[in-house]
C-alpha positions in Angstrom: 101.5 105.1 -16.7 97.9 104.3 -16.9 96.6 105.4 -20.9 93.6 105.3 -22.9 93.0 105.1 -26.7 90.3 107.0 -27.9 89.2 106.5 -31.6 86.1 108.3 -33.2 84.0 105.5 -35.0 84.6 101.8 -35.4 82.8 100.6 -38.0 85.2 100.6 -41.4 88.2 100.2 -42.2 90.8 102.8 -43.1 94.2 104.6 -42.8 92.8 105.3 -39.4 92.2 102.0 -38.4 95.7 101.2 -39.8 97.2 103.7 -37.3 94.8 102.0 -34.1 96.0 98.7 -34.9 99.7 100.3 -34.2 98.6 102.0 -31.3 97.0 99.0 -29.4 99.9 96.9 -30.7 102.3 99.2 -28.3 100.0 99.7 -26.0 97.9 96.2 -25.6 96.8 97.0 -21.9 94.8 100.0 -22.5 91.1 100.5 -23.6 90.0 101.7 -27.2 87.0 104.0 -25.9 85.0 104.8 -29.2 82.0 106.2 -30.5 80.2 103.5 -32.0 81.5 99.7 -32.8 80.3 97.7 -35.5 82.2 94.5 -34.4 80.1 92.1 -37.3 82.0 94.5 -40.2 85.1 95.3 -38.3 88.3 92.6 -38.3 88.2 89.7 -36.1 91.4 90.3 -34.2 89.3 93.6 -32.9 86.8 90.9 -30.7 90.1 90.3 -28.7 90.3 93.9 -28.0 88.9 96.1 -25.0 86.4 98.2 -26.9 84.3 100.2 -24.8 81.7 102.3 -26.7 79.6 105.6 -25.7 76.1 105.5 -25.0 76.1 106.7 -29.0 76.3 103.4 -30.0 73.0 102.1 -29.0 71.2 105.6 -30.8 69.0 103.7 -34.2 71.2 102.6 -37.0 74.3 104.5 -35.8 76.6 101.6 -37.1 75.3 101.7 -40.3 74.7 105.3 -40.8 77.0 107.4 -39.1 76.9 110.8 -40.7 73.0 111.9 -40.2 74.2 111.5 -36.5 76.8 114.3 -36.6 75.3 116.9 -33.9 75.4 113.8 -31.8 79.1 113.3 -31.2 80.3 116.2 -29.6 77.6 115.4 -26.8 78.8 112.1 -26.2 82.6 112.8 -26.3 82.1 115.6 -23.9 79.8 113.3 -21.6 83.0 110.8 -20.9 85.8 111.8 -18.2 88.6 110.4 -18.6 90.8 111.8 -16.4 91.3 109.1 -14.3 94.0 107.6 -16.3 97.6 109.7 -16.6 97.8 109.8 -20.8 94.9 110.2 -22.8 95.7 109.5 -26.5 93.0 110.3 -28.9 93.3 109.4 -33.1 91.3 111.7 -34.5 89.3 113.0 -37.4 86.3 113.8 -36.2 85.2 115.0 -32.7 87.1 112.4 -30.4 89.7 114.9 -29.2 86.6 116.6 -27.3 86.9 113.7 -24.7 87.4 115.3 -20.8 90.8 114.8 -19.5 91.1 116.7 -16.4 94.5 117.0 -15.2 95.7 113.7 -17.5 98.1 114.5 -20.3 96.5 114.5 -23.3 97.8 113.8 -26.8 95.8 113.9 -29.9 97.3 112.2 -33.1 96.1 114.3 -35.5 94.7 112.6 -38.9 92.6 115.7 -40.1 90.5 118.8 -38.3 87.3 118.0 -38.5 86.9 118.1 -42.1 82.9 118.2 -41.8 83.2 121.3 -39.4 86.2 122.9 -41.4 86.4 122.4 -44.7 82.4 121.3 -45.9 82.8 121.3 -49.1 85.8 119.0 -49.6 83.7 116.7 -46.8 80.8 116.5 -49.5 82.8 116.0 -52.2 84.7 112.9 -50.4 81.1 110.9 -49.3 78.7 112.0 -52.1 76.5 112.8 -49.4 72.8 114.4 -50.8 71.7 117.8 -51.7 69.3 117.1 -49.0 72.1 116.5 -46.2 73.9 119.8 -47.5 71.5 122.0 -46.5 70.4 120.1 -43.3 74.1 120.6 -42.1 74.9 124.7 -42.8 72.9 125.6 -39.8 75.0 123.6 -37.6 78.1 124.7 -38.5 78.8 127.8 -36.8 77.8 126.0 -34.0 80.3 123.1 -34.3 83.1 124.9 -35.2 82.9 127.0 -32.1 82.4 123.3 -29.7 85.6 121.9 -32.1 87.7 124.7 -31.5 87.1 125.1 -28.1 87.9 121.1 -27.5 91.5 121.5 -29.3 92.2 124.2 -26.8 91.7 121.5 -24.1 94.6 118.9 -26.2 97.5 118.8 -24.7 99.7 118.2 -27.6 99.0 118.0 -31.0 101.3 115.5 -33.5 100.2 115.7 -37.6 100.8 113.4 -39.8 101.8 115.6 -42.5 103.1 119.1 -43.3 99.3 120.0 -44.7 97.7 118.6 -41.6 100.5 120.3 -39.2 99.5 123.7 -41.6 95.5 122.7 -40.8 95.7 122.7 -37.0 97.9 125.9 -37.1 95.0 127.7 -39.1 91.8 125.9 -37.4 92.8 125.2 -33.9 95.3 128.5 -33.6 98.1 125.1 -32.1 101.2 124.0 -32.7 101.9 120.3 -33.5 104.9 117.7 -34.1 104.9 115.9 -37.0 105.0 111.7 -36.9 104.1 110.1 -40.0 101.6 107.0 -40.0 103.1 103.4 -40.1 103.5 101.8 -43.0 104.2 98.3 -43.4 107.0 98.6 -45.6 108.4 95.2 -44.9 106.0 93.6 -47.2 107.1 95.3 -50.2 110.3 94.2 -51.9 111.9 95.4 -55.9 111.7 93.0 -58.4 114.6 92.9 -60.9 114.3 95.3 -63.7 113.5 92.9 -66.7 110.6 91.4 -64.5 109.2 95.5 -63.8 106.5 96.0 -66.5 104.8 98.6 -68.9 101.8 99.2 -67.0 100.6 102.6 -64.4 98.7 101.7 -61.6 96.1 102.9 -59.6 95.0 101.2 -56.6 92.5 102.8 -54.4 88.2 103.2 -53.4 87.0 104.0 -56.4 84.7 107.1 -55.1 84.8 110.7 -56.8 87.1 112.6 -54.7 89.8 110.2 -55.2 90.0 111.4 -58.6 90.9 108.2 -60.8 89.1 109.7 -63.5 92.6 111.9 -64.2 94.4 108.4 -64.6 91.3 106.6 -66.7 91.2 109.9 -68.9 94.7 110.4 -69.5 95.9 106.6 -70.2 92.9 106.7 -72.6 93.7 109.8 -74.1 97.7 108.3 -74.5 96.6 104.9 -75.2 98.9 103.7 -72.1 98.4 100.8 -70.6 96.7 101.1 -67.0 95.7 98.8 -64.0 92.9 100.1 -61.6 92.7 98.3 -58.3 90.0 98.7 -56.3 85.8 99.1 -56.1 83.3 101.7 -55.2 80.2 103.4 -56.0 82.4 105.1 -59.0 83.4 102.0 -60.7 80.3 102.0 -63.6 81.3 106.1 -64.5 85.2 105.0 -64.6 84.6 101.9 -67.1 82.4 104.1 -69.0 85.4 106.6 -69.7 87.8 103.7 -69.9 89.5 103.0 -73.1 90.8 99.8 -74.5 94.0 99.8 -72.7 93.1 100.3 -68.6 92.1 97.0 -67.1 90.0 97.4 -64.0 91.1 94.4 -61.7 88.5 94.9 -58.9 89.5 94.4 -55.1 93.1 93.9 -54.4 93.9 91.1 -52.2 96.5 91.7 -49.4 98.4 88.8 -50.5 98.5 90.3 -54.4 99.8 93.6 -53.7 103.3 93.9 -53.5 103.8 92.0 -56.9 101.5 94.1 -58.4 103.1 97.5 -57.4 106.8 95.7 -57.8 106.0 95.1 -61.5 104.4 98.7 -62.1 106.1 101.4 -64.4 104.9 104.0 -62.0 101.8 104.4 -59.5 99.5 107.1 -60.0 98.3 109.3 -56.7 95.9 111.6 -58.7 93.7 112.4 -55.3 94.5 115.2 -52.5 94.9 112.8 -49.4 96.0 114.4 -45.7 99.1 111.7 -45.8 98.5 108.6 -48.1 99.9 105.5 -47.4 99.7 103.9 -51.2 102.2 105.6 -52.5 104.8 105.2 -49.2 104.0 101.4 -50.6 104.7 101.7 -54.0 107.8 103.2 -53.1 108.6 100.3 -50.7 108.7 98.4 -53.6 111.2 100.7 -55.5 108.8 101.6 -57.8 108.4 105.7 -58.7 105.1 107.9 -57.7 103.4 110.4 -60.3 101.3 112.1 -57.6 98.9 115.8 -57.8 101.7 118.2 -56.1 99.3 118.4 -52.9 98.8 117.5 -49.3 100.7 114.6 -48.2 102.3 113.5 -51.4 104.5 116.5 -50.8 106.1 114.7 -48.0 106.1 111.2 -49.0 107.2 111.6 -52.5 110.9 112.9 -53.7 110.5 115.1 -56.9 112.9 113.7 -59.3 114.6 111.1 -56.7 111.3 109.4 -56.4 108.6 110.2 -58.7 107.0 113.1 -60.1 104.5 115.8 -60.0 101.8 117.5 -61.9 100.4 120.6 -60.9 96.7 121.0 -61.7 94.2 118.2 -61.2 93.1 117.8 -65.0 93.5 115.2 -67.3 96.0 117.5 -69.3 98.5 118.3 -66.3 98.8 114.7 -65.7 98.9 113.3 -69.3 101.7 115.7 -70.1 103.4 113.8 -67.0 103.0 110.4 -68.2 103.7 110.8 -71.9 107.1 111.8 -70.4 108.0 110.0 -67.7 111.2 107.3 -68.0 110.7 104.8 -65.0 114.1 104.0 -66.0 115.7 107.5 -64.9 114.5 106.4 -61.1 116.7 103.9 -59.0 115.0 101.3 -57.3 117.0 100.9 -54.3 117.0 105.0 -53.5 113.2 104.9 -54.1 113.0 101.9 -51.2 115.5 103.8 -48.5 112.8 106.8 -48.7 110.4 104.4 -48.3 111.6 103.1 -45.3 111.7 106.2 -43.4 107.9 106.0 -43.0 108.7 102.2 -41.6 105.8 101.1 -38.9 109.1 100.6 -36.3 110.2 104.5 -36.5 106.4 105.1 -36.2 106.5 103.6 -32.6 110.1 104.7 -31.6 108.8 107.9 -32.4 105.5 108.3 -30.5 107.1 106.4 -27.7 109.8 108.9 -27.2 107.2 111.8 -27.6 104.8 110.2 -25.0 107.7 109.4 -22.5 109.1 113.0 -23.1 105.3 114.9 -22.6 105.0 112.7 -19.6 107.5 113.3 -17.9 107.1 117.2 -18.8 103.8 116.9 -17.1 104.5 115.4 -14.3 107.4 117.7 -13.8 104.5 120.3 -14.4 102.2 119.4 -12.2 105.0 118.9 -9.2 104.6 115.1 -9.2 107.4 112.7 -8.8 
């Protein structure tokens, strides 16, 4: 079976880059074909990887600045056949899944419809982009919408990584889709023993605006609870100036730091609307309870009452009502982990390897070939 990865951009690093890693991992032999590659900000191990980028990636400052290019990539991902090889499997969030397949069986792993094409205003929200870039981008639209649809016709198969993505293709695309959640590392993340769990909520994330740490500044402020922020972004100077006495902002998290410092929490805080969100899956990992906004994937990765809890509305008020409640003590550790491990990166690959062998050989079967 000869495949190809196809990923949209390479040049930062994400949940989606988490989910490549996995891919290449089970599949080592294949190429990564891309729209751009920034290999001087991207992780050394990628170097040892065969990367092979679309004539995009020579187009003025792409690396850098990858949005003003957006009418671009539908261009370049429809100018590259693939359907020499037998699987095509795209990760997408942007415009990848528009790569020509032919006859190839083609599987797209779903990590958002185009959320620039789809849903605009959330897309602003998420990368602050100008007033400027807002308007530029209405006229185009219409237009894209029509190319993107048209492309998810051409997938194969679709597979979401959560209940709100599996709900997005079914209203954008008009497609049906399996769900297989993203790997999670859960391995590094063990309990500590109760009397070495502290007081403190935790946040650990980019600190940008759609994320929505401000609810967790606010509301430990307002409570006078203690509160650890992990992380940095262009949001950081607006969040300290919010900040009471008693929420610490820590900066970046090393890799190395992490588990101990969600093992020791009281409870993490998910205040943001994310399509799965690994964090929390984490947390968990490390037996410690979620307070998550009751939206998008949290509702799959978090157990209402078995593993954390919700709040309903994304205000300071729905959320400090939560946390001038909540007894970390009512949540067992050891339940909160098993959950956890549900999302483990090894059912990830069992998973898609069981769904790629089954579509294959449904194609083949298909198509009359042995």
């Amino acid at each position: 079976m000869k495949l190809a990865l196809v990923h949209d951009w390479l040049n930062q690093i994400g949940g989606a880059e988490d989910v490549l890693a996995e891919l290449v991992a089970m599949f080592p032999d294949s190429p990564i074909f891309t729209s751009l590659y920034a290999p001087d900000v991207m992780p050394a191990v990628y170097r040892q990887w065969d990367i092979r980028p679309l004539w995009s990636d020579r187009l003025p400052r792409i690396r850098q600045h990858h949005q003003p290019y957006l009418p671009i990539y539908p261009l370049a991902w429809s100018s590259l056949d693939l359907s020499a090889y037998d699987v095509v499997l795209s990760n997408k969030s942007g415009f990848c899944h528009g790569v020509r397949t032919g006859d190839a069986l083609h599987i797209c792993y779903c990590l958002a419809p185009t959320r620039y094409v789809w849903q605009l205003e959330h897309y602003v929200a998420r990368e602050g982009l100008s007033r400027a870039a807002q308007t530029a981008l209405q006229p185009l639209i219409a237009l894209l919408r029509r190319w993107d649809y048209a492309a998810a016709q051409r997938v194969t198969h679709f597979i979401a990584i959560s209940t709100d993505i599996q709900q997005r293709i079914r209203q954008f695309y008009d497609r049906d889709s399996t769900i297989i959640y993203p790997p999670v590392d859960c391995a590094r993340f063990v309990p500590v023993p109760a009397h070495e769990v502290g007081d403190y909520f935790l946040v650990v994330s980019r600190l940008i605006p759609y994320k929505r740490i401000d609810l967790a500044v606010q509301a430990a402020t307002r409570l006078g609870l203690p509160l650890k922020v992990g992380g940095r972004g262009r949001d950081l100077d607006r969040l300290r100036a919010m900040a009471g006495p008693t929420v610490e902002f820590l900066g970046y998290v090393p890799d190395d730091d992490l588990p101990d410092l969600m093992a020791r929490c009281k409870a993490l805080i998910f205040p943001g609307f994310e399509d799965f969100g690994i964090t929390p899956v984490q947390a968990q990992a490390a037996g410690r309870p979620v307070i998550a906004y009751r939206a998008g994937g949290a509702l799959d990765t978090v157990r209402e009452g078995v593993t954390g809890a919700f709040f309903n509305e994304q205000t300071v008020e729905s959320l400090a009502a939560v946390m001038a409640s909540f007894d970390a003590a009512a949540y067992n550790p050891d339940v909160i982990r098993a959950h956890a491990l549900t999302f483990d990166a090894p059912l990830f690959k069992q998973a898609l390897s069981r769904y790629i062998e089954n579509a294959y050989e449904a194609h083949q079967a298909a198509r009359g070939t042995p």
